[in-house]
N, C-alpha and C positions, 0 to 999 in steps of 0.2 A: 541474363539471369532473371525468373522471374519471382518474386516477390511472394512470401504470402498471403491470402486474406489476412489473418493475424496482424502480419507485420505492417503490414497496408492503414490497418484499420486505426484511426485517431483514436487514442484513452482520454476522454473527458479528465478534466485534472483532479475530479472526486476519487476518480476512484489508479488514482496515483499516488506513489510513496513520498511525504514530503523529505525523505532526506536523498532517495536516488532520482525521482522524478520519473519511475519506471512502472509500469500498470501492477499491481499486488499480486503477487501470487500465494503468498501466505501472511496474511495480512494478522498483525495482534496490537495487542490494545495495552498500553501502559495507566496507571494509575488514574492519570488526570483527564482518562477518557480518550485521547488524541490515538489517530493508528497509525502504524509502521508496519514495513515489509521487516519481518523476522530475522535475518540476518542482518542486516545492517543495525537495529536496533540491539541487538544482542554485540555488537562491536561497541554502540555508541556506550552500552549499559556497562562494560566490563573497563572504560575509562572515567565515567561518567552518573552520579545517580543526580541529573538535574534534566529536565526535560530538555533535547534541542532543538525544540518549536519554543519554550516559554521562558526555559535558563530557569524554571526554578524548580526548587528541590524535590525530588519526588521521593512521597513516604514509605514506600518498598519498590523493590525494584521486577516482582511477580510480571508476569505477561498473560495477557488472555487471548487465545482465539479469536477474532471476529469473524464469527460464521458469519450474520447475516450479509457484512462485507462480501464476505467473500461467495455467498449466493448472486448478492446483485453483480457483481464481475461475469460469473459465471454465465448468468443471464444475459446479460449485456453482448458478451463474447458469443451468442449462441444466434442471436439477433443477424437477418441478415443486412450484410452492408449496405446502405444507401449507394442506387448509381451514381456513379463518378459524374461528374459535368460535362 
């Protein structure tokens, strides 16, 4: 089976979800500035109104888009791969 460029390609850890550890695909932004991949933060939020990177409280629980995030992904991802070794 072969592989894709995609899946081939390493995700530098910026631009990784800290709770799945998975490259963003719809990345949004809680209160105290930190981002998440969207589904999973919306699971953490519906048990939870304290941030799970800092455990403290966060003052609404609103979500924002992070375009620019999610421009530099896209950029990144469009980039071609460095040859292999």
């Amino acid at each position: 089976m072969i592989a894709t460029a995609e899946a081939q390609r390493e995700t530098p850890p910026h631009l990784r979800c800290p709770i799945t550890l998975q490259r963003f695909r719809s990345p949004v932004s809680v209160v105290d500035g930190q981002t998440f991949e969207r589904a999973p933060i919306e699971a953490w939020l519906r048990a939870n109104n304290r941030s799970p990177l800092t455990n403290e409280p966060l003052a609404h629980l609103m979500l924002t888009p992070n375009v620019a995030l999610r421009s530099m992904i896209q950029d990144y991802m469009s980039q071609p791969m460095p040859p292999s070794p």
